[in-house]
C-alpha positions, 0 to 999 in steps of 0.5 A: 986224386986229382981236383981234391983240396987237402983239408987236414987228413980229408980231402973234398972236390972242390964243389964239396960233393965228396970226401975222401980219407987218406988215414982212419977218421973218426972221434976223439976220446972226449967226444965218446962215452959209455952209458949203462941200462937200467932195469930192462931192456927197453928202458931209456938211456941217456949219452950226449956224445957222437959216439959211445957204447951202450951197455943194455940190461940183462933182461931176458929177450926171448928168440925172434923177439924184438925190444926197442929203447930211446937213446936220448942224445942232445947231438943228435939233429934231424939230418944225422945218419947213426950207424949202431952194431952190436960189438959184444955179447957176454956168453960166446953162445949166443954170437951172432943171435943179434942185429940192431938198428935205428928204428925211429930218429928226432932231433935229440933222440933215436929208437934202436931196436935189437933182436934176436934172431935165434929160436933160443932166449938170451938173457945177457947184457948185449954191447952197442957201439954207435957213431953218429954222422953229423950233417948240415942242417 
């Protein structure tokens, strides 16, 4: 790569406008974390790391329904990107009833939101993964 400075396994053009890997990039195992939640689907849960898991309730979410919940997260600043998937369901039925995404963001929180897109009712505990992209301010 030609006018690229070496920084560990990242490199950036000397204006600092791009960077690119040359090996997997990503966060250590202490800044991630799993959180578990309780009582319904659309109920707040709690991780102050970059990345983690989040397992949901397994409250009943009906087909082409949406539910949303808080993610409280004191990393998060008005400038980061969060990247959500859904990484898992519990019954192999339902794979690929589900998207999720990030419907609203301030600074120490984000509303993510899940639906379902299949016509059946799902009652599972639906796994999300999610990374933040940290900005300047």
């Amino acid at each position: 790569m030609p006018n690229t400075q070496a920084v560990g396994v990242a490199y950036s053009d000397p204006e600092f406008t791009t960077m690119y890997a040359s090996q997997e990039i990503g966060y250590s195992a202490a800044a991630q974390g799993t959180v578990t939640q309780a009582t319904d689907k659309s109920t707040a849960v709690t991780l102050n790391k970059s990345a983690g898991r989040i397992t949901m309730n397994n409250a009943a979410l009906a087909g082409s329904t949406a539910v949303s919940f808080t993610l409280n997260n004191s990393t998060i600043s008005t400038n980061d990107t969060i990247i959500v998937c859904v990484s898992s369901v519990t019954t192999g039925s339902s794979a690929g009833a589900y998207t999720s995404y990030v419907s609203n963001m301030s600074a120490g929180s984000a509303s993510i939101t899940l639906r379902n897109l299949s016509a059946t009712s799902y009652s599972e505990a639906v796994i999300i993964n999610f990374a933040i992209i940290h900005s300047a301010s």
